[in-house]
C-alpha positions as CSV (number, residue, x, y, z in Angstrom):
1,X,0.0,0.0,0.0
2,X,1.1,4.0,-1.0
3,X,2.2,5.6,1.8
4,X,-0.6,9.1,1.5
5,X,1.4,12.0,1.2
6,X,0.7,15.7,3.0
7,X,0.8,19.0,2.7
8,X,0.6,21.9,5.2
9,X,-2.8,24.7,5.0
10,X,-2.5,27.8,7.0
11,X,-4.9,29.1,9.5
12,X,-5.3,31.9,11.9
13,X,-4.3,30.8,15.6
14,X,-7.8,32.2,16.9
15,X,-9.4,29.5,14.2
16,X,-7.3,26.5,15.3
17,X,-7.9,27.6,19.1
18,X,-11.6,27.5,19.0
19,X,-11.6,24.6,16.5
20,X,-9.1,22.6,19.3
21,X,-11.9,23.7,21.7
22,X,-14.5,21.9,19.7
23,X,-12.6,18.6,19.1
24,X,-12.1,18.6,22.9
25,X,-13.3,15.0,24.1
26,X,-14.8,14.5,20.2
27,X,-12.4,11.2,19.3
28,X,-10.3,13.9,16.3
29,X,-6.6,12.9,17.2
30,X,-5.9,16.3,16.0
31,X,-6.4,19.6,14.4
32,X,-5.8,18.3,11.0
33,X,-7.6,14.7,11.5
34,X,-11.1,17.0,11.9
35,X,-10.2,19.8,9.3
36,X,-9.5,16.7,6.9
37,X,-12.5,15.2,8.3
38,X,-14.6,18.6,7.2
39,X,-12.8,18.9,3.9
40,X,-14.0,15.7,2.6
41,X,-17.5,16.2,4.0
42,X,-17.4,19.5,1.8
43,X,-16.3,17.9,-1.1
44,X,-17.8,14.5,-0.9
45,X,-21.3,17.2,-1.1
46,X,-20.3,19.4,-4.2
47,X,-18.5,18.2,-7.5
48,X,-18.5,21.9,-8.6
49,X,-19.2,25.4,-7.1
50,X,-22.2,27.3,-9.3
51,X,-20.6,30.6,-9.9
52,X,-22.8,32.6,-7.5
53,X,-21.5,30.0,-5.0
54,X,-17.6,30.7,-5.6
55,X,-18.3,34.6,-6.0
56,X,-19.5,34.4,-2.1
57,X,-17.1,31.8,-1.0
58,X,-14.5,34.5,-2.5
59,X,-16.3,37.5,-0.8
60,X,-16.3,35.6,2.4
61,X,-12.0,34.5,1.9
62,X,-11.5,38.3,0.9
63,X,-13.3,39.8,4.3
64,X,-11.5,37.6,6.4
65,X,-8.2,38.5,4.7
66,X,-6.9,35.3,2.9
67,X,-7.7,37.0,-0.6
């Protein structure tokens, strides 16, 4: 078996902090095991974004500063 290769995403502290606080006691090993976790729930529900969709999702990046 392929040993899965990573890669490293970057969040705001205050994010992962209050993220860490929700996994507390939840059975995630980790702050990447539930943002994974989320990530595939997200994808696993949309093959593509309809363009009304990404023009928020961008709106949304851009107020909070990633874009």
């Amino acid at each position: 078996m392929a040993k899965t290769k990573y890669t490293s995403v970057s969040i705001p502290i205050p994010l992962a902090n209050k993220v860490k606080k929700i996994i507390k006691n939840s059975g995630f090993k980790s702050l990447s095991d539930y943002v994974t976790y989320i990530l595939r729930e997200i994808v696993a529900g949309k093959k593509e974004f309809e363009r009304g969709e990404l023009k928020q999702l961008k709106e949304r990046l851009k107020a909070l500063g990633y874009l």
